[in-house]
C-alpha positions in Angstrom: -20.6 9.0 -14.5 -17.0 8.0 -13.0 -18.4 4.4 -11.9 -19.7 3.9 -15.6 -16.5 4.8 -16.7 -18.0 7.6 -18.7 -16.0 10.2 -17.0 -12.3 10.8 -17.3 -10.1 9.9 -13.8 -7.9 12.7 -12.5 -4.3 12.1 -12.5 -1.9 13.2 -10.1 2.4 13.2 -11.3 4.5 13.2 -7.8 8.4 14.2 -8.3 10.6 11.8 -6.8 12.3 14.7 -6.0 9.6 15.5 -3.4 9.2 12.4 -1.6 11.4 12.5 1.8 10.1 9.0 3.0 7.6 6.1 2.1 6.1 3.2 4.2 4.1 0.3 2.8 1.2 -0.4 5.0 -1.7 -3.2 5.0 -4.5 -2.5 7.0 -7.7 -4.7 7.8 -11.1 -3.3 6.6 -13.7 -3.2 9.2 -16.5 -5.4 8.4 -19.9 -4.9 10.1 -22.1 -7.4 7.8 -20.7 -11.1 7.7 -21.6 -10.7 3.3 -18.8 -7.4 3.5 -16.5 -9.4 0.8 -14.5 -5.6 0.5 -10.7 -5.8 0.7 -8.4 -4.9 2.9 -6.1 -2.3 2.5 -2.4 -2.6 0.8 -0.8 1.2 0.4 2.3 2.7 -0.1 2.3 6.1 1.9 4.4 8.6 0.6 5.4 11.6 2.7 5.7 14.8 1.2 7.7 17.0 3.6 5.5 19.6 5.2 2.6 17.1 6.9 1.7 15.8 3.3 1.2 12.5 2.7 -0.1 11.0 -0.8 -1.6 7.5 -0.1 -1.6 4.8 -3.3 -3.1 2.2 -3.7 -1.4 -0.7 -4.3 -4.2 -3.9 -4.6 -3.6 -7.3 -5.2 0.4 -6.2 -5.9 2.8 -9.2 -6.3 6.5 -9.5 -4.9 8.0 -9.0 -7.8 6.3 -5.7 -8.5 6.2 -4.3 -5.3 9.7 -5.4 -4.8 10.7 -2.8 -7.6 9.0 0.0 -6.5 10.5 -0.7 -3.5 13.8 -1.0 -5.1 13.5 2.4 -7.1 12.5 4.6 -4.2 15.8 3.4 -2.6 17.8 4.1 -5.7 16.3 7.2 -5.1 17.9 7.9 -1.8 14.4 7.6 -0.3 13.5 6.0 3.4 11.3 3.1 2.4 9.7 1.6 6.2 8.2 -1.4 6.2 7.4 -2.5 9.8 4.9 -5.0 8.8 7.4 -7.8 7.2 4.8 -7.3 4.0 7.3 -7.8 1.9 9.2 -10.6 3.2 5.7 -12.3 3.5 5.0 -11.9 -0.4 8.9 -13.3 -1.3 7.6 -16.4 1.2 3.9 -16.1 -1.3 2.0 -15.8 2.0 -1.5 -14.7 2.1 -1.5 -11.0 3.8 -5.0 -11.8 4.3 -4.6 -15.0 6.3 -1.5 -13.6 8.0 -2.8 -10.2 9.2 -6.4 -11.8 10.7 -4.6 -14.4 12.7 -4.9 -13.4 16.5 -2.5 -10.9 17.7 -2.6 -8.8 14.6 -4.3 -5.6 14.9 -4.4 -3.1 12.1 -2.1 -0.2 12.3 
């Protein structure tokens, strides 16, 4: 029913309150079959305190947008990590795809 679209998607509301750190993340998908057209991943981890982390999902995000997301969990007082340049990379409007399978790059 959810994949028709018939059913209604849970929703989740997280306090910024409650987030101590975030890290954006992009991690290669795993293809066995050379037809796997699937996505790789681009997510914005969220850690909770505790050992809880919320993972979203951020798609084909631009630099503009992830930029302020980025922008308002620091307003926030919040650690935002980034180890992977990803933004830096969008601001230059490089592919994350092309950059990340070049050799040398393994996923995280």
């Amino acid at each position: 029913m959810q994949l028709l679209g018939l059913h209604k998607k849970s929703k989740q509301v997280i306090n910024l309150s409650d987030v101590k750190k975030a890290a954006v993340v992009y991690r290669k998908n795993v293809r066995l079959s050379p037809i796997d057209f699937n996505p790789d991943y681009l997510n914005l981890i969220l850690d909770l305190g505790k050992g809880t982390n919320m993972t979203l999902t951020l798609g084909n995000v631009d630099y503009q947008q992830l930029n302020s997301i980025m922008g308002l969990l620091q307003d926030k007082n919040i650690v935002v990590d980034d180890k992977q340049n990803i933004l830096q990379l969008l601001r230059e409007n490089k592919n994350l795809f092309n950059h990340f399978h070049k050799k040398g790059w393994t996923s995280l």
